[in-house]
C-alpha positions as CSV (number, residue, x, y, z in Angstrom):
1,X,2.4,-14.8,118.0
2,X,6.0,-14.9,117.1
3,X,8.4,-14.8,120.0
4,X,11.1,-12.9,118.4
5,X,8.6,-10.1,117.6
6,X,8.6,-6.7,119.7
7,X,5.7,-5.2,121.1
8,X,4.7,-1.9,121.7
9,X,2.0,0.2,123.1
10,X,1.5,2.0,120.3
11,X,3.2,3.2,116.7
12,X,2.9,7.1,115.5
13,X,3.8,7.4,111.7
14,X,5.1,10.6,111.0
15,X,7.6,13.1,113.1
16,X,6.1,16.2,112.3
17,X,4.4,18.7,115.0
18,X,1.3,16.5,115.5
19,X,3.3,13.2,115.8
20,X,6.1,14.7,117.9
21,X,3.5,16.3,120.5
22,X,1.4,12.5,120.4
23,X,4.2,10.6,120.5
24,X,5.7,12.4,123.5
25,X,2.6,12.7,125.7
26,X,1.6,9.1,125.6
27,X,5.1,8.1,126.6
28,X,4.9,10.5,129.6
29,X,1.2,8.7,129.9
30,X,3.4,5.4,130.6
31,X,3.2,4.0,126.9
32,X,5.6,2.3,124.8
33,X,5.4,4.6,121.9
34,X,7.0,4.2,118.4
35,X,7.9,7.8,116.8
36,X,8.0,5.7,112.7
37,X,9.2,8.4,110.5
38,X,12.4,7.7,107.3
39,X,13.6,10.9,107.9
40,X,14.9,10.5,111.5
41,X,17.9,8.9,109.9
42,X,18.1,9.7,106.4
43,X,19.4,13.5,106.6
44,X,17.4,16.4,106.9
45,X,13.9,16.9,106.6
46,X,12.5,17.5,103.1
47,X,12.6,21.8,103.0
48,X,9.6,23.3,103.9
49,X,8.6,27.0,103.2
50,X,8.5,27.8,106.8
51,X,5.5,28.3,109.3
52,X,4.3,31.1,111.4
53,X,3.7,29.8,115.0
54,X,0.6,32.3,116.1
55,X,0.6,32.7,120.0
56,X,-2.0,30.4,120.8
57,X,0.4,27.7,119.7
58,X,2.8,29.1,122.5
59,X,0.1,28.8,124.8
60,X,-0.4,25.1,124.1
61,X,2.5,23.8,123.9
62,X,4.1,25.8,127.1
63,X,0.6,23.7,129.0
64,X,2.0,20.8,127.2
65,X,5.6,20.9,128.7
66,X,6.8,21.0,125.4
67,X,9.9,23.1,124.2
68,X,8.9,27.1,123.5
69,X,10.2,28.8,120.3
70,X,11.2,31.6,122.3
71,X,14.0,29.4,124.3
72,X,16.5,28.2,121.2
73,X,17.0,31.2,119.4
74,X,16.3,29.7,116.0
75,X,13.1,31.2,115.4
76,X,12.1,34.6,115.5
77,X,8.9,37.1,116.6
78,X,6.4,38.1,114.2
79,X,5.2,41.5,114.9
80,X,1.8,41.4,113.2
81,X,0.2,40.4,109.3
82,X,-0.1,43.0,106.6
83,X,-3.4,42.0,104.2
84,X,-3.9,43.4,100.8
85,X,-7.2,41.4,100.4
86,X,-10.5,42.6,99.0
87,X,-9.1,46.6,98.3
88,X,-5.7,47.9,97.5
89,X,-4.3,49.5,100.2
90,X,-3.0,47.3,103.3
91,X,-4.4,46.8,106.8
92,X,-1.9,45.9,109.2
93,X,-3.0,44.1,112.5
94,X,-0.2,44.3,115.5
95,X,0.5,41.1,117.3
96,X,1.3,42.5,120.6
97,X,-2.4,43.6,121.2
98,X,-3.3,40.1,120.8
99,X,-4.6,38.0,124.2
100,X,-1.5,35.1,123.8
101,X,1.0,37.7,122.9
102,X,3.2,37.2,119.5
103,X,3.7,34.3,117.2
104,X,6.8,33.1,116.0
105,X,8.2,32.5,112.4
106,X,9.6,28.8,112.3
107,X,13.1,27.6,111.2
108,X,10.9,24.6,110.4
109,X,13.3,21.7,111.0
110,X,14.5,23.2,113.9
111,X,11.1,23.1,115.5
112,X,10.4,20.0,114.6
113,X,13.9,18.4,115.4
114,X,13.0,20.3,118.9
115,X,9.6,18.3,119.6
116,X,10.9,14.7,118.6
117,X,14.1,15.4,121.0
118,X,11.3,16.1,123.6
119,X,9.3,12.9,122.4
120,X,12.7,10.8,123.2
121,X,13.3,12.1,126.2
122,X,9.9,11.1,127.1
123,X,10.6,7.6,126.3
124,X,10.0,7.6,122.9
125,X,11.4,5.4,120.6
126,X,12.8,6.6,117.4
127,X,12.4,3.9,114.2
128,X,13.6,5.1,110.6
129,X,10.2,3.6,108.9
130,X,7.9,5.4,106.9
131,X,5.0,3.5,108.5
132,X,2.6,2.4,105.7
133,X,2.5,-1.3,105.6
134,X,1.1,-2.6,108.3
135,X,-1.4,-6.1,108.8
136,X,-4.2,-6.8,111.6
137,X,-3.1,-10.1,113.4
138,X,-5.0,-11.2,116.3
139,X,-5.8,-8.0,117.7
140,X,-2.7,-6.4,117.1
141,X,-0.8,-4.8,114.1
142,X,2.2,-6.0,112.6
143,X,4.9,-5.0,110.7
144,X,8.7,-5.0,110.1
145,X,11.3,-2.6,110.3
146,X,14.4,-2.2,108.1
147,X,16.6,-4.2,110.3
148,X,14.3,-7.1,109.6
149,X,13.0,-6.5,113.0
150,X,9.3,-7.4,113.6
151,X,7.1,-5.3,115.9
152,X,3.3,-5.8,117.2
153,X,1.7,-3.0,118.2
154,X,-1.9,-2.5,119.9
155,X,-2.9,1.2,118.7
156,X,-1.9,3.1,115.4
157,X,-1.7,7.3,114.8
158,X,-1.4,8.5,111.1
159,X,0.5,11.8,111.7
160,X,1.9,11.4,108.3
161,X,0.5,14.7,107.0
162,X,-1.3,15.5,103.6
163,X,-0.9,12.1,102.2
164,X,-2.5,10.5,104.9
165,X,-0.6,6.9,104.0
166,X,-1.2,4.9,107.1
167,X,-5.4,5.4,107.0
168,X,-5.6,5.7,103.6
169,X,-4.2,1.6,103.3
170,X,-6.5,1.1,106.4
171,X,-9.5,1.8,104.1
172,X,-10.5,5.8,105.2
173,X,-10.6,8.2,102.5
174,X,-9.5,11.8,102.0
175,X,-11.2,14.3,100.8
176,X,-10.7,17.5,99.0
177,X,-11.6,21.0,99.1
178,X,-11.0,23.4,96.2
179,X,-7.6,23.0,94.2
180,X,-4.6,24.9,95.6
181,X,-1.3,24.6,94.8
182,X,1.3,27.2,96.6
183,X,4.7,27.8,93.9
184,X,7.2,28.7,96.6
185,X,10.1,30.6,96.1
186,X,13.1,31.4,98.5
187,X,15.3,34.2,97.8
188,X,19.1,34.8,99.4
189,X,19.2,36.6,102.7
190,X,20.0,40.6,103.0
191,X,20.5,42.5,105.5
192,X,18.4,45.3,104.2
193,X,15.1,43.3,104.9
194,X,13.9,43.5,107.9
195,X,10.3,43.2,107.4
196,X,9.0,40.8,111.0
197,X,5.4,40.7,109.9
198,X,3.6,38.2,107.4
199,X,2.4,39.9,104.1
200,X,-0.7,38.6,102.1
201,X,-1.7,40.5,98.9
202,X,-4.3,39.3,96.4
203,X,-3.8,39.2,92.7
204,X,-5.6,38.2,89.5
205,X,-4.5,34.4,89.6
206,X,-4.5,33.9,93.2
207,X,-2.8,35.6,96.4
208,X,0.7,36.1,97.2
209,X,2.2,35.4,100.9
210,X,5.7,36.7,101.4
211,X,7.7,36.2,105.0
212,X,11.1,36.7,106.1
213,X,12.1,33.6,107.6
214,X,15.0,33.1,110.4
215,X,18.0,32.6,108.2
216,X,17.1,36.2,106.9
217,X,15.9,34.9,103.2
218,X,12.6,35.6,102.2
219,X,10.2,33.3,100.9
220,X,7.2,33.9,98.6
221,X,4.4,31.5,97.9
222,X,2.0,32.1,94.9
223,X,-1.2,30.1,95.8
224,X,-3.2,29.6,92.7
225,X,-4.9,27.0,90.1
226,X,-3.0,23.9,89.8
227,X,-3.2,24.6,86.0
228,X,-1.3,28.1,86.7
229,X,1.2,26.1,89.4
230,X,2.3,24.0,86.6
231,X,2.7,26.9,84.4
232,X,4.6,28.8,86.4
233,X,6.8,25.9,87.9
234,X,7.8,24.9,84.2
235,X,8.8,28.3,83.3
236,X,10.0,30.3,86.4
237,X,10.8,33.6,84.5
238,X,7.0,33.8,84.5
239,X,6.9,33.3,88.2
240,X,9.5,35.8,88.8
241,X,7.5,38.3,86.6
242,X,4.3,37.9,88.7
243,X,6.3,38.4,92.0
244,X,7.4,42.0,90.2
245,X,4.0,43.1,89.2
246,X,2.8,42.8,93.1
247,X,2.5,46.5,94.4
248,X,3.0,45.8,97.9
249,X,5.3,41.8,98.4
250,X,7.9,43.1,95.8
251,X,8.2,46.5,97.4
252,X,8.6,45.0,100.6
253,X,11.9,42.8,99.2
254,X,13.0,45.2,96.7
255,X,16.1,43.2,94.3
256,X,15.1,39.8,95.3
257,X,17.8,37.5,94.1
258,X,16.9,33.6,93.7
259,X,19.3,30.8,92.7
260,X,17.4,27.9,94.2
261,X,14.2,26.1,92.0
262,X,10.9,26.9,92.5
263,X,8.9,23.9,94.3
264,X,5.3,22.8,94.4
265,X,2.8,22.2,97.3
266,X,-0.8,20.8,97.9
267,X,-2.3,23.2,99.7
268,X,-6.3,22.6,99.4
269,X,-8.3,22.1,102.5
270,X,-9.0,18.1,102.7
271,X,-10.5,15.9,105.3
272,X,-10.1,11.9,106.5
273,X,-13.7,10.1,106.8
274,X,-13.4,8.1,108.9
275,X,-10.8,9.6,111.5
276,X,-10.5,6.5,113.6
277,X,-10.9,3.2,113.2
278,X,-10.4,-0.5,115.3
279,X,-6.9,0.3,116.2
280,X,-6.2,3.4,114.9
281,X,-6.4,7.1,114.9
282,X,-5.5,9.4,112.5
283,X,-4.2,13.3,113.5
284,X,-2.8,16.8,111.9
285,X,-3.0,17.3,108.7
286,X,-3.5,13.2,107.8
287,X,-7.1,14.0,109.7
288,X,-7.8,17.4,108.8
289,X,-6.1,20.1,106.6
290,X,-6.8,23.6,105.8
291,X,-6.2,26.2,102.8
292,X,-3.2,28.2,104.3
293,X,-5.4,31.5,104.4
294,X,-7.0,29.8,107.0
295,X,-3.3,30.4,109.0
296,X,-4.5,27.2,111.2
297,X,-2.6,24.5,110.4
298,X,0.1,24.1,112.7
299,X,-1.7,24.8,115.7
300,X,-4.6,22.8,114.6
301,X,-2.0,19.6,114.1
302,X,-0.4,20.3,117.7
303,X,-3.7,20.4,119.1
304,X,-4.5,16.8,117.4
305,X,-1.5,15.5,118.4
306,X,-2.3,16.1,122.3
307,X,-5.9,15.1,121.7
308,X,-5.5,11.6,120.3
309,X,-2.8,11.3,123.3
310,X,-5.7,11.6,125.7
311,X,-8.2,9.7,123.8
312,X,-6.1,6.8,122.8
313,X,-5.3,5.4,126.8
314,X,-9.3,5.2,126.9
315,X,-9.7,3.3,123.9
316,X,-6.8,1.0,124.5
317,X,-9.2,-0.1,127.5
318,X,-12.1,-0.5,124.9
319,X,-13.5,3.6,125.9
320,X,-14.5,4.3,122.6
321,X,-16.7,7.8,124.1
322,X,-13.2,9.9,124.2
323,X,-12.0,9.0,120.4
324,X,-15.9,10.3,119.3
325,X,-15.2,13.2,120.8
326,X,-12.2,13.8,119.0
327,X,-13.9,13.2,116.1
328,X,-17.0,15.4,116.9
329,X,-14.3,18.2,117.6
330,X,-13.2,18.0,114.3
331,X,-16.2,18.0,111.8
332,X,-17.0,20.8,114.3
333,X,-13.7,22.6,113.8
334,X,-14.0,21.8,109.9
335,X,-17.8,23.6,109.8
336,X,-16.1,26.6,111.0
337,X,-13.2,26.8,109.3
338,X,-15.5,26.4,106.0
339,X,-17.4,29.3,106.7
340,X,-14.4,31.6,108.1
341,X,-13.1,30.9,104.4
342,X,-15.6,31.3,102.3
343,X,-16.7,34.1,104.1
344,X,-13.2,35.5,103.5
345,X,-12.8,34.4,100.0
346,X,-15.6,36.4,99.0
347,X,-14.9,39.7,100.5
348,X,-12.3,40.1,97.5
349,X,-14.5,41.3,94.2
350,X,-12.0,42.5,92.2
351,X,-11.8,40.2,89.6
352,X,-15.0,38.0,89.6
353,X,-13.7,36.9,85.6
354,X,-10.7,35.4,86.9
355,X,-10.7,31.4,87.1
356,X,-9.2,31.5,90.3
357,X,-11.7,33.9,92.0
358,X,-14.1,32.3,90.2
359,X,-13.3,29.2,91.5
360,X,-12.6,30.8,95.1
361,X,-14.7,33.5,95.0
362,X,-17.9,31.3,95.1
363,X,-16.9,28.2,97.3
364,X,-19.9,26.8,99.3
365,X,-19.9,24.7,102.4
């Protein structure tokens, strides 16, 4: 080994909810953690279309120690959901009746800036390094970071989301559900919305979920084919012109006024086989991802943050029994989740011709 190389305990790529919340509690464990993510020093986060936070999420992360939504002021309550799904007339369900209280709408980069402050204070150590590249040299991994610097590190998390970079170049594999792609939309702020709930309606080519977000702009997401999604993306007019035809989403925003591109987003359920490896763990979405009308996502990534930062200690001392839990919890959590969404796909019969109900309408396990 190299003398001028650093070490570290361990090396989390990706900043976002489930490496912020990993990275953090095994540095208050003790560890030298590494929080590898580009984006801690190259400006702001790429946008994202926002998040609702669903009370549960509170829950954990107020166990955890971890910053509250309700503390800053940058994120706001949601009052409930308002489903169009399966018949056309809404049913609202009321968030304050729920056991863990309200959710929150995110400002998404404030969250997140708010969990990787918490992960430095901890003792993290923030490196601008999208980790990806990495080699297996006498028991340890290696790689350098932009300064030229080289690191060894004994233990690996892939928090890099979706793409799953880190275990994907370790040899796992990824894979996919049913194709989704949501076509987001943000339009400017105005004060005459004031809608604090979440807003699903179904249509022929997909469903439609509309949300006011913090800033006071509203922000619609048309999850459909990926052969519609690259339609509509190409010509936006057309995009526009579904959002209008909705009964309920464009009443709710009457006059929406956009001046910003419509973007594109994988948003299919996927999973990593394996989850773990000699070294390495993977957690969020890199592990496990789920169709957005599952509404699980971000609590199921802070979740996987703090359970590989129990299970990775253990394994560190050669315990492998806590890191087969974590992956037994998951399959487990996927077999659910399937049948929650199929279950829920198939309670809307209205167009059974449609490709995308067809598709949707008739998913198995």
């Amino acid at each position: 080994m190299s003398g001028s190389a650093a070490t570290c305990d361990v090396a989390v790529a990706g900043a976002g909810p489930a490496g912020a919340v990993a990275a953090c509690l095994l540095a208050r464990a003790g560890l030298s953690v590494l929080l590898c993510d580009s984006r801690l020093v190259d400006g702001a986060a790429p946008a994202k279309p926002g998040e609702a936070l669903p009370g549960a999420a509170v829950r954990l992360l107020r166990a955890c120690g971890l910053p509250l939504p309700g503390d800053s002021g940058r994120h706001t309550p949601i009052g409930g959901n308002i489903s169009v799904w399966g018949w056309p007339e809404p049913i609202y369900r009321d968030f304050l009746s729920e056991p863990d209280g309200p959710g929150f709408r995110l400002d998404r980069a404030a969250f997140e800036a708010e969990l990787v402050s918490a992960a430095l204070a901890a003792g993290a150590r923030a490196l601008p390094l999208n980790l990806a590249r990495v080699a297996r040299d006498d028991g340890r991994w290696r790689f350098w970071s932009r300064d030229g610097a080289e690191w060894r590190v004994s233990f690996l998390v892939d928090a890099s989301g979706r793409a799953a970079s880190l275990a994907r170049r370790l040899g796992a594999t990824r894979r996919r559900d049913e194709a989704l792609v949501a076509v987001v939309g943000r339009a400017r702020p105005d004060p005459a919305y004031r809608l604090n709930r979440t807003l699903v309606e179904t249509v022929p080519q997909g469903w439609w979920y509309a949300a006011l977000l913090p800033d006071g702009a509203p922000v619609f997401m048309l999850h459909s084919r990926p052969q519609e999604a690259a339609r509509l993306l190409a010509r936006p007019e057309e995009w526009r012109a579904a959002l209008a035809d909705t009964r309920h989403v464009a009443a709710a925003f009457p006059g929406a006024v956009f001046d910003t591109p419509l973007s594109g987003h994988d948003a299919c359920g996927a999973w990593l086989e394996p989850v773990y490896g000699p070294g390495w763990v993977a957690c969020g979405d890199a592990a496990l991802s789920f169709d957005p009308a599952a509404a699980q996502g971000i609590l199921a990534a802070l979740h996987g943050g703090m359970e590989v930062a129990r299970a990775i200690p253990a394994a560190m001392r050669g315990e492998l029994g806590p890191l087969r839990a974590y992956a037994a919890r998951l399959l487990e959590m996927r077999r659910l989740y399937r049948q929650r969404l199929i279950a829920h796909y198939a309670d809307e019969e209205r167009w059974p011709e449609a490709p995308f109900w067809r598709e949707h309408g008739r998913v198995t396990a």
